[in-house]
C-alpha positions as CSV (number, residue, x, y, z in Angstrom):
1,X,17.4,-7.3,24.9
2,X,19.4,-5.6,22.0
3,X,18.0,-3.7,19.0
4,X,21.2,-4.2,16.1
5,X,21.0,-1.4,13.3
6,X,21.2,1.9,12.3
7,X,18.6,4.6,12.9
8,X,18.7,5.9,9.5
9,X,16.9,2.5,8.1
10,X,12.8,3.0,9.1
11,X,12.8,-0.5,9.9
12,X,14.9,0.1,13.0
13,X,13.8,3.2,13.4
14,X,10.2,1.9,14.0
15,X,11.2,-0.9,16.4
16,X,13.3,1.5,18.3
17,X,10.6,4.3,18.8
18,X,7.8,1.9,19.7
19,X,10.1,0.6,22.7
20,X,10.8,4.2,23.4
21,X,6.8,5.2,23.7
22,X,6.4,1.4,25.5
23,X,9.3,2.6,27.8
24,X,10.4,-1.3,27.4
25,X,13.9,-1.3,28.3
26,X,16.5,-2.4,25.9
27,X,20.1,-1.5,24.4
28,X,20.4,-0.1,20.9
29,X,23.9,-1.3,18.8
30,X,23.7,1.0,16.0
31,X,26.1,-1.2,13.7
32,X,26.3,-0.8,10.4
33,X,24.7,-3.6,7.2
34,X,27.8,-2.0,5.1
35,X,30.6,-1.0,7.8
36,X,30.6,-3.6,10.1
37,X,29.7,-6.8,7.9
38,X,32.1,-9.0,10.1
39,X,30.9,-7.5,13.2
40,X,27.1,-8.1,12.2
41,X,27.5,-11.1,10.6
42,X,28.5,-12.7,13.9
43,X,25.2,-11.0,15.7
44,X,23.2,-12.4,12.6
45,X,24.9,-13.5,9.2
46,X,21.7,-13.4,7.2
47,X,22.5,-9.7,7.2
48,X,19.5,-8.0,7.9
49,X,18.9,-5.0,10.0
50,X,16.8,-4.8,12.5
51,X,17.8,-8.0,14.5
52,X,16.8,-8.2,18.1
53,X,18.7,-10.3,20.5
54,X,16.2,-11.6,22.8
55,X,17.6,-12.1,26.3
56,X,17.6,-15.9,26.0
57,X,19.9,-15.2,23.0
58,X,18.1,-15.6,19.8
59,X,18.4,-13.4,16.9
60,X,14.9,-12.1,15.7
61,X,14.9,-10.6,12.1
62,X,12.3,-7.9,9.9
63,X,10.7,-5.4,11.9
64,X,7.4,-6.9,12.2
65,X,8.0,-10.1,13.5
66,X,10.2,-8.2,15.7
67,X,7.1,-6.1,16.8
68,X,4.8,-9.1,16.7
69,X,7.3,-11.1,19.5
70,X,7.4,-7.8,21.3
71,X,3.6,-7.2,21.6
72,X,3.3,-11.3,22.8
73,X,5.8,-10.0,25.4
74,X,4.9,-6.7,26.5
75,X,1.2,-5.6,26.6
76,X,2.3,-2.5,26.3
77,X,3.7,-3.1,23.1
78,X,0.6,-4.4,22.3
79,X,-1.5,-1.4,23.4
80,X,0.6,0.4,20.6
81,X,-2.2,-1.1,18.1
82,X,-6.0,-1.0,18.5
83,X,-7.5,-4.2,19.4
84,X,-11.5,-3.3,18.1
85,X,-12.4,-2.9,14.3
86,X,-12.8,-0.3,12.5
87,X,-9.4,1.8,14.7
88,X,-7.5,-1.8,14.0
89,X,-8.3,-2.0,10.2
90,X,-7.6,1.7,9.9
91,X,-4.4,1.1,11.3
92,X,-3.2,-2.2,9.6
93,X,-4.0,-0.8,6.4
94,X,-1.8,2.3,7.5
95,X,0.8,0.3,8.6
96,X,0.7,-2.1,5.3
97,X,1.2,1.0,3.0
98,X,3.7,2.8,4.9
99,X,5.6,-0.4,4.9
100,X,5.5,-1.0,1.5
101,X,6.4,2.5,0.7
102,X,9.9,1.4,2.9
103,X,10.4,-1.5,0.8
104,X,10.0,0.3,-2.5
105,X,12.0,3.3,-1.3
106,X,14.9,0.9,-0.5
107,X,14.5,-0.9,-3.7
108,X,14.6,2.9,-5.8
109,X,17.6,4.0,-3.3
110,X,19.8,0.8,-4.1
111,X,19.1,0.5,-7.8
112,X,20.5,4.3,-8.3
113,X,23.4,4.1,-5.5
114,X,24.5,0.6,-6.0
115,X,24.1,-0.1,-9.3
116,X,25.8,1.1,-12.3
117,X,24.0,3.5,-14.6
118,X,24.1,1.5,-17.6
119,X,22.4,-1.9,-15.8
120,X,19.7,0.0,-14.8
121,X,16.7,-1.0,-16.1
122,X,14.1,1.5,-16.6
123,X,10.9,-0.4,-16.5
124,X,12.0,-1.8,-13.3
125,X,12.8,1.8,-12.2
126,X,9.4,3.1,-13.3
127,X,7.5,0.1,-12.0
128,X,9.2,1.0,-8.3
129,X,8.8,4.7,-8.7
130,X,4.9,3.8,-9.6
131,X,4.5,1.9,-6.8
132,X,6.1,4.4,-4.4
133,X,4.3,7.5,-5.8
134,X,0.7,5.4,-5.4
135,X,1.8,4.8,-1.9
136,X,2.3,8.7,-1.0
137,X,-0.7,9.3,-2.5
138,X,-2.9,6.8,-0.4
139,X,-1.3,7.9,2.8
140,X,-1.8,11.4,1.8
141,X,-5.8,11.1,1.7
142,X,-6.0,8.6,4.0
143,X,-4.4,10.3,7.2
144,X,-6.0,12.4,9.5
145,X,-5.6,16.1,8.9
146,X,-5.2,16.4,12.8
147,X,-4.1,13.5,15.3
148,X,-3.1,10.3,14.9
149,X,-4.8,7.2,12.7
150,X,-6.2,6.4,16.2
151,X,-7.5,8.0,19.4
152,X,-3.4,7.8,20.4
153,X,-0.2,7.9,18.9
154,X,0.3,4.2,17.7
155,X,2.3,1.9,15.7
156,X,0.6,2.9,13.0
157,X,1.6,6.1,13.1
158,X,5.2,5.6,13.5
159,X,5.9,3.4,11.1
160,X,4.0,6.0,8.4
161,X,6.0,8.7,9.6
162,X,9.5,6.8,9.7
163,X,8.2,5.8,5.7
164,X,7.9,9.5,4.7
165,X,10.5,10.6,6.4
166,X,13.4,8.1,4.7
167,X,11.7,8.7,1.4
168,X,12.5,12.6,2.0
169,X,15.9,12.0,3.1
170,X,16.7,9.7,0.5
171,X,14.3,10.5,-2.6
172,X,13.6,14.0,-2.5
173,X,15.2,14.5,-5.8
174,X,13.4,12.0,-7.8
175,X,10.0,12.6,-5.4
176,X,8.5,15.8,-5.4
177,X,7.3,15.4,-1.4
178,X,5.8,18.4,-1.8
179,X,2.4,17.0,-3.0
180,X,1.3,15.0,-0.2
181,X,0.9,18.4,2.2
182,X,-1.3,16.3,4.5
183,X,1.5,13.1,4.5
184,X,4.2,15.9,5.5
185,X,2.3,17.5,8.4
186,X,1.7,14.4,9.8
187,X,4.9,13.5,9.4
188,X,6.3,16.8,11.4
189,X,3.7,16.3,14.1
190,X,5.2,12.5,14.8
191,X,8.7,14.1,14.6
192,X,7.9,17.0,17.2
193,X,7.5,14.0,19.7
194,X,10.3,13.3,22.4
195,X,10.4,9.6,21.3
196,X,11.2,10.6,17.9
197,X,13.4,13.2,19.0
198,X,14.9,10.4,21.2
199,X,15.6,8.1,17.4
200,X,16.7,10.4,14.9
201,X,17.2,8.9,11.6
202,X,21.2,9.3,12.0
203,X,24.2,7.1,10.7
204,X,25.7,6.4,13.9
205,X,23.1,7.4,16.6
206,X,22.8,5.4,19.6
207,X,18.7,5.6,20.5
208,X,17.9,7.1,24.4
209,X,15.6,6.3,26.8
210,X,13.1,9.3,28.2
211,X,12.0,10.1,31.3
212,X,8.0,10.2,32.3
């Protein structure tokens, strides 16, 4: 099984860290959406990072269907989100904000890197930056102000922590992270971890294994 992408998109990121914590074994291709179009395109030429190769040789696309084959696969993968209401409703709607925070920190980090100044349009811009500030702001009351969303670290958690943490990287100047204090510690206590450790969110980084 082969996880294709970088580390520094949270949508690989996730995937890669939840296999990590499963301790499911499988080989991470860190190839690059921009750098190695030809190379990707032949792994999947829809162009979208993560793909997983399954070992019968398909090509598996977006991070949550990803997860979703993976948890059918691998109860351990499964375990990774609560089964019983209220833990699993917590940590769906977790997961749902966090993702959408992703998508609308992509969408604010393309619009200013790819496209030119003068065709940006500034509702479009504001509507995004809207979106992505309400997002931070639900996570930030909505966390725990100790532990995880659950009795253990799950899903959940990861992909909130991989959310905050690309918006940092990427938005720091145009989001003051600074105001979501709770978001941010929660954030550093998922990063402490060895499985995060073990995915940093590098250009380049090949994802390791850890021991027991």
């Amino acid at each position: 099984m082969q996880l294709i992408g970088m580390l520094d998109s949270p949508y690989v990121r996730r995937v890669a860290i939840a296999l990590i914590i499963a301790k499911t074994p499988f080989i991470h291709r860190p190839i690059s959406l921009f750098r190695h179009i030809d190379q990707f395109s032949k792994l999947n030429p829809l162009l979208k990072a993560p793909t997983l190769l399954t070992e019968d040789g398909v090509a598996l696309m977006d991070s949550s269907v990803i997860l979703n084959h993976l948890a059918g696969m691998d109860p351990r993968i499964a375990a990774l989100t609560p089964s019983t209401a209220p833990e699993r409703l917590a940590a769906l709607r977790a997961t749902g904000l966090a993702l959408t925070l992703m998508e609308k920190a992509v969408q604010r980090h393309y619009e200013r890197m790819l496209r030119p100044t003068e065709k940006q349009h500034e509702p479009w811009v504001d509507r995004v930056m809207g979106q992505l500030t309400a997002g931070l702001s639900a996570l930030d009351s909505e966390l725990p102000g100790s532990g995880w969303i659950s009795a253990e670290l799950g899903l959940a958690d990861i992909t909130v922590a991989c959310a905050f943490g690309f918006t940092h990287a990427l938005l720091a100047d145009v989001v003051e992270t600074s105001r979501y204090p709770n978001l941010g510690a929660f954030w550093a206590r998922a990063e402490a971890l060895p499985a995060f450790r073990a995915a940093p969110p590098e250009d380049g980084v090949t994802a390791a294994a850890i021991g027991d």
